[in-house]
Short mmCIF file of the C-alpha atoms (twelve columns), coordinates in Angstrom:
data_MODEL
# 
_entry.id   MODEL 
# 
loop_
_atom_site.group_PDB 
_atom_site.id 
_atom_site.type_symbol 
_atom_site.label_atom_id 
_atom_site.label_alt_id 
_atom_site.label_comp_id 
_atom_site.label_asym_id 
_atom_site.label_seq_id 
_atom_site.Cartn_x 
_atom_site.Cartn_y 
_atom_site.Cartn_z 
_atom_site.pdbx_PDB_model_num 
ATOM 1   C CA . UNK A 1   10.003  -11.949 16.490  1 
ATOM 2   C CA . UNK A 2   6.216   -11.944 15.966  1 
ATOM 3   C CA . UNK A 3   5.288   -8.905  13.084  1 
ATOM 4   C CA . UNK A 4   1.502   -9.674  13.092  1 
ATOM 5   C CA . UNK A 5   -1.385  -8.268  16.416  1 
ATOM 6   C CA . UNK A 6   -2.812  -11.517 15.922  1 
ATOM 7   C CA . UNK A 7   -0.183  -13.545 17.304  1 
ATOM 8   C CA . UNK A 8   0.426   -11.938 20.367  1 
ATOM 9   C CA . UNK A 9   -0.960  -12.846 23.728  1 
ATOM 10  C CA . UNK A 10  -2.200  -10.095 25.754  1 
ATOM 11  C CA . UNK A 11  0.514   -10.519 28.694  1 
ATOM 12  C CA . UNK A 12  2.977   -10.215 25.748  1 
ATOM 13  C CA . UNK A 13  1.078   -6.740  23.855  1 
ATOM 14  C CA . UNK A 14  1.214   -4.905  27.086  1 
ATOM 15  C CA . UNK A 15  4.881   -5.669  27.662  1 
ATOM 16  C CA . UNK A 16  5.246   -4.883  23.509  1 
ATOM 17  C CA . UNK A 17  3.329   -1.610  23.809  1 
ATOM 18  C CA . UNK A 18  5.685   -0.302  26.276  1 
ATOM 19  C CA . UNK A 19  8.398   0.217   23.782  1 
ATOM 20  C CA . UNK A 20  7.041   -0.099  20.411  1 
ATOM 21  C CA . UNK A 21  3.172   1.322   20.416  1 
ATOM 22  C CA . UNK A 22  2.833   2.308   16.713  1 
ATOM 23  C CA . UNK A 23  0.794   -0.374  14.575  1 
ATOM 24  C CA . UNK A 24  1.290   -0.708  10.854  1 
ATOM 25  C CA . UNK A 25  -1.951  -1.092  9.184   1 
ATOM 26  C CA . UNK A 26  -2.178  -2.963  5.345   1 
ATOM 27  C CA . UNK A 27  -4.478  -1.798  2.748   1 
ATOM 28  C CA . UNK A 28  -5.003  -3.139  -0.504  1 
ATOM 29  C CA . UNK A 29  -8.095  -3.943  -2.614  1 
ATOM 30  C CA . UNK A 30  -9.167  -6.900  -4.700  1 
ATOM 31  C CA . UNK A 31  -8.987  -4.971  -8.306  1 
ATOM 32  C CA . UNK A 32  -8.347  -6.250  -11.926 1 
ATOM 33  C CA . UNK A 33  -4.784  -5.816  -12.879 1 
ATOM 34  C CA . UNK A 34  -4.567  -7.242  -16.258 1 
ATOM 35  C CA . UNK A 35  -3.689  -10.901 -16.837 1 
ATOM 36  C CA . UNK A 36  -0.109  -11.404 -15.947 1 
ATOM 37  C CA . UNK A 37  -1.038  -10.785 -12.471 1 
ATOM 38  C CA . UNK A 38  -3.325  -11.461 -9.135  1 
ATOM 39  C CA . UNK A 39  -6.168  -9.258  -7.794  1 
ATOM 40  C CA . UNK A 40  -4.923  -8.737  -4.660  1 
ATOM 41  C CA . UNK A 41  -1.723  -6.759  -5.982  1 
ATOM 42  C CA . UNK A 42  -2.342  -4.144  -3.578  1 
ATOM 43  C CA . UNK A 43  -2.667  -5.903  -0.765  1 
ATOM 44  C CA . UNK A 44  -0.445  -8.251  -1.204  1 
ATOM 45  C CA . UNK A 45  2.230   -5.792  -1.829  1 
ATOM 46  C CA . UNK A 46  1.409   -3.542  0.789   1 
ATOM 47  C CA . UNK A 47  1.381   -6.564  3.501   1 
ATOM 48  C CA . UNK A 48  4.768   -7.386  2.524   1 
ATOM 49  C CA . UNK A 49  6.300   -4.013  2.307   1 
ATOM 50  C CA . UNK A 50  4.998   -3.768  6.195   1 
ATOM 51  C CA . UNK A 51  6.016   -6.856  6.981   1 
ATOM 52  C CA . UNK A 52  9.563   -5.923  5.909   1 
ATOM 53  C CA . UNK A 53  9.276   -2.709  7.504   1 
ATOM 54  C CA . UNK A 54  8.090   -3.958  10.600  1 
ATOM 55  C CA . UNK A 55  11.012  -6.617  11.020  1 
ATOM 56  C CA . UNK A 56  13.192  -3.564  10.795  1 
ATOM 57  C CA . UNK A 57  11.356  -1.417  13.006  1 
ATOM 58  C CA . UNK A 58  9.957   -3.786  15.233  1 
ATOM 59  C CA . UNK A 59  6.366   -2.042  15.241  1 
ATOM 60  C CA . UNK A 60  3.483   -4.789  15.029  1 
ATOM 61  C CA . UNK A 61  1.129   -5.424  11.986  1 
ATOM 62  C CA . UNK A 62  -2.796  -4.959  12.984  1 
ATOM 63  C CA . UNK A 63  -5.012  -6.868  10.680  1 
ATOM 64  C CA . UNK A 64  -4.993  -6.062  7.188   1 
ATOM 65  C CA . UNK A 65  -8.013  -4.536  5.581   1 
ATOM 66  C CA . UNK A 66  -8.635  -5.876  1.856   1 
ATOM 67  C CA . UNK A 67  -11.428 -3.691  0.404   1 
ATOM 68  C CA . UNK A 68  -10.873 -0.232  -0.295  1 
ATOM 69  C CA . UNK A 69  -12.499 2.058   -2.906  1 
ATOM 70  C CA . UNK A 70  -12.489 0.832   -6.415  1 
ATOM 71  C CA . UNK A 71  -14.673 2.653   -9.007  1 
ATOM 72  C CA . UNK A 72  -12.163 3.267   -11.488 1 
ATOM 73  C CA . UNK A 73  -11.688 0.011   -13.404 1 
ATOM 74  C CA . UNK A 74  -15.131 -1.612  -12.634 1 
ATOM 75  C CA . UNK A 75  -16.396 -4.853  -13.924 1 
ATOM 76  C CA . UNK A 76  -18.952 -3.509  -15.897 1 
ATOM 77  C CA . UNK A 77  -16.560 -2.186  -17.934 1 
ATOM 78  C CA . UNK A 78  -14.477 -5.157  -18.672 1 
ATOM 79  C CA . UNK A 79  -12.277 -5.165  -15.831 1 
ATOM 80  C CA . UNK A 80  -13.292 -8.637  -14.584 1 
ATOM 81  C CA . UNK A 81  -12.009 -9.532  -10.809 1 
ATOM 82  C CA . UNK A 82  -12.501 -6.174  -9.223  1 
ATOM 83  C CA . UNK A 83  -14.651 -6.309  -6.194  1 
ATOM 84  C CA . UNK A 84  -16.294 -2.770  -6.116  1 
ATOM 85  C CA . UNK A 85  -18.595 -2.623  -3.662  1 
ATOM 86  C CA . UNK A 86  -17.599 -0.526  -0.750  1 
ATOM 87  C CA . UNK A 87  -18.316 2.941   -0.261  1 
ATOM 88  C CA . UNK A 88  -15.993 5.442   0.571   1 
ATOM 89  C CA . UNK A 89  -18.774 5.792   3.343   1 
ATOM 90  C CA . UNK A 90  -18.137 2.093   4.412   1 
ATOM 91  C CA . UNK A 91  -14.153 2.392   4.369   1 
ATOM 92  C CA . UNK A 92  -14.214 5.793   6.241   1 
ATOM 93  C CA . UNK A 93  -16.142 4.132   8.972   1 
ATOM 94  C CA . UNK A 94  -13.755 1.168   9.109   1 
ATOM 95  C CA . UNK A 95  -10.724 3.224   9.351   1 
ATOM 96  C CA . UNK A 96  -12.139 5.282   12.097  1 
ATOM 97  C CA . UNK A 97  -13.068 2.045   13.736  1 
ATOM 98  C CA . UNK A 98  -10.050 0.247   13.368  1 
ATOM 99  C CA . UNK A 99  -8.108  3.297   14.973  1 
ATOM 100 C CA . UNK A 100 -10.328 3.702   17.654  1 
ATOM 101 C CA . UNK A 101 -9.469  0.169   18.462  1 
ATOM 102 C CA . UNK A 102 -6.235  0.171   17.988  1 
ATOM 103 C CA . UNK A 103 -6.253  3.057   20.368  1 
ATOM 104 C CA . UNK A 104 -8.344  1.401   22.916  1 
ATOM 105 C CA . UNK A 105 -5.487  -1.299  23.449  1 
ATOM 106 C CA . UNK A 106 -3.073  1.021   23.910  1 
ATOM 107 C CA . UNK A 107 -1.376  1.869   20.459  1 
ATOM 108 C CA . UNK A 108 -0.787  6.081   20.709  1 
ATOM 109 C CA . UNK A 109 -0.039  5.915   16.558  1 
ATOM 110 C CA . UNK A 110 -0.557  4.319   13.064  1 
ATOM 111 C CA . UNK A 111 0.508   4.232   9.845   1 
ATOM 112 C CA . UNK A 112 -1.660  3.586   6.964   1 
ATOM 113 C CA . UNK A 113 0.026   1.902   4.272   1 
ATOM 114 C CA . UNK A 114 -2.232  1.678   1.033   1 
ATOM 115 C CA . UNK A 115 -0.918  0.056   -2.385  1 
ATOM 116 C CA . UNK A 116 -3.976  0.948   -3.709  1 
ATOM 117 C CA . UNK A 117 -4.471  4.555   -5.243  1 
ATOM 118 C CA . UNK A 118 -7.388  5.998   -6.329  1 
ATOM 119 C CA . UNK A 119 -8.589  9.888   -5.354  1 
ATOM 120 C CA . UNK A 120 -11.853 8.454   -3.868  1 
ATOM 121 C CA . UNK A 121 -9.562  5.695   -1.691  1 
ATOM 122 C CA . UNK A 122 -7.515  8.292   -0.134  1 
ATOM 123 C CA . UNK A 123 -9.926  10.966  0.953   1 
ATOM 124 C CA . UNK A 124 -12.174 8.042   2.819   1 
ATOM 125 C CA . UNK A 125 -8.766  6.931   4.441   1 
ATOM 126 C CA . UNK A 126 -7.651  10.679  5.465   1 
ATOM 127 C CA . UNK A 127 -11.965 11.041  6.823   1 
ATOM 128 C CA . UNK A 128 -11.382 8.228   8.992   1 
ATOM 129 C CA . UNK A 129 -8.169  9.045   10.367  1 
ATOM 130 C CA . UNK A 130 -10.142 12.842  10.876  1 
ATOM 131 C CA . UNK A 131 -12.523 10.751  12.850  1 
ATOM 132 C CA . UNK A 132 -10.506 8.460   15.550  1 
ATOM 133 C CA . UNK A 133 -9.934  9.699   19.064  1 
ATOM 134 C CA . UNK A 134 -6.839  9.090   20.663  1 
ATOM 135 C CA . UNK A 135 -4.116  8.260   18.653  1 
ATOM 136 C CA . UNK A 136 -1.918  9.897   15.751  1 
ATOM 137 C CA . UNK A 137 -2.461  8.286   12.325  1 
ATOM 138 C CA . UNK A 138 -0.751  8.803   9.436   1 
ATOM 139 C CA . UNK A 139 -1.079  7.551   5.540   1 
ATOM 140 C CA . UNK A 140 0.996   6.523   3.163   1 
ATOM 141 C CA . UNK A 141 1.653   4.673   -0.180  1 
ATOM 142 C CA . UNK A 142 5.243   3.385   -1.922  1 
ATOM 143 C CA . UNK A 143 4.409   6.022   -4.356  1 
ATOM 144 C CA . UNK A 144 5.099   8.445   -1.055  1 
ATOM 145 C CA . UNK A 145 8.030   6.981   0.057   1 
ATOM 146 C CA . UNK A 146 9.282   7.136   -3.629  1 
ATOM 147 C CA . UNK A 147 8.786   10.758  -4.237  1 
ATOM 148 C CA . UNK A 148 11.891  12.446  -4.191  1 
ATOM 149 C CA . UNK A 149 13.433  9.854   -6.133  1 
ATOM 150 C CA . UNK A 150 11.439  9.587   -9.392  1 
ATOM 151 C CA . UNK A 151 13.243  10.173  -12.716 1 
ATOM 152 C CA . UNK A 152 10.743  12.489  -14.948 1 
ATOM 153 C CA . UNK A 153 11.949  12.725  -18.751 1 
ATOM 154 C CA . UNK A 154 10.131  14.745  -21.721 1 
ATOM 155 C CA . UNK A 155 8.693   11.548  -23.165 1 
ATOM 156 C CA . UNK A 156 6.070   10.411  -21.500 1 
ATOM 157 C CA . UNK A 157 6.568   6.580   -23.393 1 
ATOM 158 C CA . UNK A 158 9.965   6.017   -21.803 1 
ATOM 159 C CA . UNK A 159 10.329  4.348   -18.335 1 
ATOM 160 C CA . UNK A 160 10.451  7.244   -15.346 1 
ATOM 161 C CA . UNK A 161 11.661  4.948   -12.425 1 
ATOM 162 C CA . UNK A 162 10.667  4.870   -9.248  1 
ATOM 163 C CA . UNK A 163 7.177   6.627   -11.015 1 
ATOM 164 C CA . UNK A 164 4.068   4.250   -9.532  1 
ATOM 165 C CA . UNK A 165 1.695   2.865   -12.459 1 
ATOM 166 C CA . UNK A 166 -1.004  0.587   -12.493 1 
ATOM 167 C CA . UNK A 167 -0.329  -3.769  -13.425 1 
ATOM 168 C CA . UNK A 168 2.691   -1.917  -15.252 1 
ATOM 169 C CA . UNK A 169 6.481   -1.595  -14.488 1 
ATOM 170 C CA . UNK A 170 6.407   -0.018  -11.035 1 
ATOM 171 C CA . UNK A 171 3.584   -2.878  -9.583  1 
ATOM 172 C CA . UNK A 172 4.678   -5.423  -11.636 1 
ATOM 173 C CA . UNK A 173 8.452   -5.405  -11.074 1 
ATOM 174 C CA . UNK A 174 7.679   -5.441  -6.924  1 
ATOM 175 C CA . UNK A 175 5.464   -8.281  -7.816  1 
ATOM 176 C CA . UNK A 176 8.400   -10.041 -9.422  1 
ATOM 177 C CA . UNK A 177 10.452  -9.507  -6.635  1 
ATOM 178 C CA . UNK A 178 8.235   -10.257 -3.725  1 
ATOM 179 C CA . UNK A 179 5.789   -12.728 -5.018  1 
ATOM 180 C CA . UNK A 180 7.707   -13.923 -8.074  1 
ATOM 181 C CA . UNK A 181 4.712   -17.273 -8.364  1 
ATOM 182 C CA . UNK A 182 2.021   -14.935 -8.909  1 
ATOM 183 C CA . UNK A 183 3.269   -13.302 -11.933 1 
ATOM 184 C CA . UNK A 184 3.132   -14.867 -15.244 1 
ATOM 185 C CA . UNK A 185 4.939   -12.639 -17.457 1 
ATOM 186 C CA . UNK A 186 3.667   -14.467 -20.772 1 
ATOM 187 C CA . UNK A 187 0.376   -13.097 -20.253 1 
ATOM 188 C CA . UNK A 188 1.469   -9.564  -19.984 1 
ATOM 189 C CA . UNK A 189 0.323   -6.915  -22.239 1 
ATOM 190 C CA . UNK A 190 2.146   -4.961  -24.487 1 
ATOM 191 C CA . UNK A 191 0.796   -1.997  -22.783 1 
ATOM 192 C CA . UNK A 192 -1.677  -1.119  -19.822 1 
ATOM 193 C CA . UNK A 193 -4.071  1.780   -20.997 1 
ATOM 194 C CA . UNK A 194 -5.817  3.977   -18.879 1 
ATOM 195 C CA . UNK A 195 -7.960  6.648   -19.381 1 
ATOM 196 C CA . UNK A 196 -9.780  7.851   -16.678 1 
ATOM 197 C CA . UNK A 197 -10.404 11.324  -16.424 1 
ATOM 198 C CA . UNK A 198 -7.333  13.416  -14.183 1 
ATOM 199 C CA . UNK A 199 -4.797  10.855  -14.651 1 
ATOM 200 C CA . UNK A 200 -1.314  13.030  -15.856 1 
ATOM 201 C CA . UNK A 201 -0.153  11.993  -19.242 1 
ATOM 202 C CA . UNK A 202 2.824   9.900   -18.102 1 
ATOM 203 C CA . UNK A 203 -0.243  7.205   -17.070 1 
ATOM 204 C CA . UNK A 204 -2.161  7.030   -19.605 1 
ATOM 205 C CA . UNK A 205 0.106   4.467   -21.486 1 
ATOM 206 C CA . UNK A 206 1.889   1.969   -19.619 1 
ATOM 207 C CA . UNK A 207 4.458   -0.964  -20.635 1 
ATOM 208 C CA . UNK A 208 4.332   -4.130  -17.838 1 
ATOM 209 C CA . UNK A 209 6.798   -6.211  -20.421 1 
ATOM 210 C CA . UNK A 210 9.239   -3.981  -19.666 1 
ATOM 211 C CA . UNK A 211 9.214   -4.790  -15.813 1 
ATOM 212 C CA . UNK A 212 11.820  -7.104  -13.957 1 
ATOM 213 C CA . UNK A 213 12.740  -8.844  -10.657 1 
ATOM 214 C CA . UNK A 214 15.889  -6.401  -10.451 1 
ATOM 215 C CA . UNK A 215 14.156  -3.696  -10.784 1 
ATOM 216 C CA . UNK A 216 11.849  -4.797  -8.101  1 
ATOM 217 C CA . UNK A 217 14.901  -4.977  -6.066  1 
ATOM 218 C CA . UNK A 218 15.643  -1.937  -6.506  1 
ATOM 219 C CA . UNK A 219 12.022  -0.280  -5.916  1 
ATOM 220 C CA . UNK A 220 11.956  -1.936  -2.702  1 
ATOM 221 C CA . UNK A 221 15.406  -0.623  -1.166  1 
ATOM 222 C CA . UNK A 222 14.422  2.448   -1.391  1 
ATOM 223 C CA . UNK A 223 10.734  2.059   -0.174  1 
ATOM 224 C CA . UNK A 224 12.365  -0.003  3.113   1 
ATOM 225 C CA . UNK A 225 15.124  2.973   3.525   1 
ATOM 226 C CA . UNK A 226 12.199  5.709   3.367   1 
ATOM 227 C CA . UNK A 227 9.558   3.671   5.155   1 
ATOM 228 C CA . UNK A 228 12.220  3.068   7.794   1 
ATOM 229 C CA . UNK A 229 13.238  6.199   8.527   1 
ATOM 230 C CA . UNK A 230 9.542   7.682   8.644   1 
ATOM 231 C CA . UNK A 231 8.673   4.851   11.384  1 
ATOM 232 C CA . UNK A 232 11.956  5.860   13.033  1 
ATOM 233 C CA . UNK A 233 10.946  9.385   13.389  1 
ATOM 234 C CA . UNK A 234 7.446   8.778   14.109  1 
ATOM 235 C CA . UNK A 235 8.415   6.697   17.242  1 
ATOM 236 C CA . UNK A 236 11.465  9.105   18.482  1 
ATOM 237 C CA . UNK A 237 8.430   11.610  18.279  1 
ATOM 238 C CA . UNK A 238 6.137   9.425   20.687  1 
ATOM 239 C CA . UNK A 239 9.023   8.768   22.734  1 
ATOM 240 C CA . UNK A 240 9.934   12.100  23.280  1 
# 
């Protein structure tokens, strides 16, 4: 089974689009996330969450797109490795691009899978899905898909599963479990501490040492089961 646009040959897409024409579109960034880990956390996680999703689904994986909006942790501020130099301007553009194209072969949807989040990210994603012609697009993160399962408590210094951080449990435990060479746990932090302005409290203090492959595990069953099901419904929709 070929998961990736790239492969196919263009006999084989026009037979594919027949049955299957929703494309699953990576997005990550290339973004500091402390020591213990790679830049391209987001998009490597978000290629492999499709990539899974897509060998249960059997929709096809468009290019992924690697540069998204990252002002938040910024080089110039000691967050060394984040590339921060497209404009929500730039990645609005893209995304209306990219649909357009995906359009023009044939594709009648998309979903938009980010594992980057930042408030200036998402509303240049959501412009350029405003923008394309053509097709139905739709955006979404693992936080999304995780939504109605996370585990709030008073404290904001205990664990909340299934709640998304940054380089912390929630990123670093999927990185255990999907990419288990990239991590090197004996460089992580005691804590990951953000304080950008509008984060909730539950943020501003995270604890990556505190991460593991079995929790991992478990974050991705239930990203799979949701992100499976919204696929599922998305294409009984266009087949209706």
């Amino acid at each position: 089974m070929k998961l990736y646009l790239a492969e196919f040959r263009p006999s084989e897409l026009r037979a594919y689009l027949a049955k299957y024409p929703l494309a699953l579109v990576p997005i990550g960034t290339i973004e500091w996330h402390a020591d213990h880990l790679p830049l391209g956390v987001d998009g490597l996680l978000s290629r492999s969450i499709c990539e899974e999703l897509a060998r249960e689904t059997g929709c096809v994986i468009a290019p992924p797109i690697w540069y998204g909006v990252c002002r938040d942790l910024s080089p110039e501020d000691g967050y060394y490795g984040t590339i921060a130099t497209i404009s929500e301007k730039t990645l609005e553009s893209l995304i209306a691009d990219v649909l357009n194209g995906l359009a023009g072969l044939g594709f009648r949807a998309a979903l938009l899978f980010s594992g980057h989040f930042e408030t200036e990210h998402f509303d240049a994603i959501q412009r350029g899905i405003e923008q394309a012609r053509g097709i139905e697009a739709y955006f979404l993160t693992e936080v999304h898909l995780l939504e109605d399962k996370v585990q709030t408590g008073e404290d904001v210094e205990e664990t909340w599963h299934f709640a998304g951080d940054h380089a912390a449990e929630f990123e670093t435990s999927l990185m255990q479990h999907y990419h288990p060479d990239l991590v090197e746990m004996s460089q992580a932090p005691e804590t990951i501490e953000l304080t950008m302005e509008g984060l909730p409290p539950y943020l501003h203090r995270r604890y990556p040492r505190r991460a593991s492959a079995a929790y991992g595990a478990q974050l991705r069953e239930e990203i799979l089961r949701a992100g499976t099901k919204k696929i599922r419904d998305l294409m009984a929709q266009l087949q209706a």
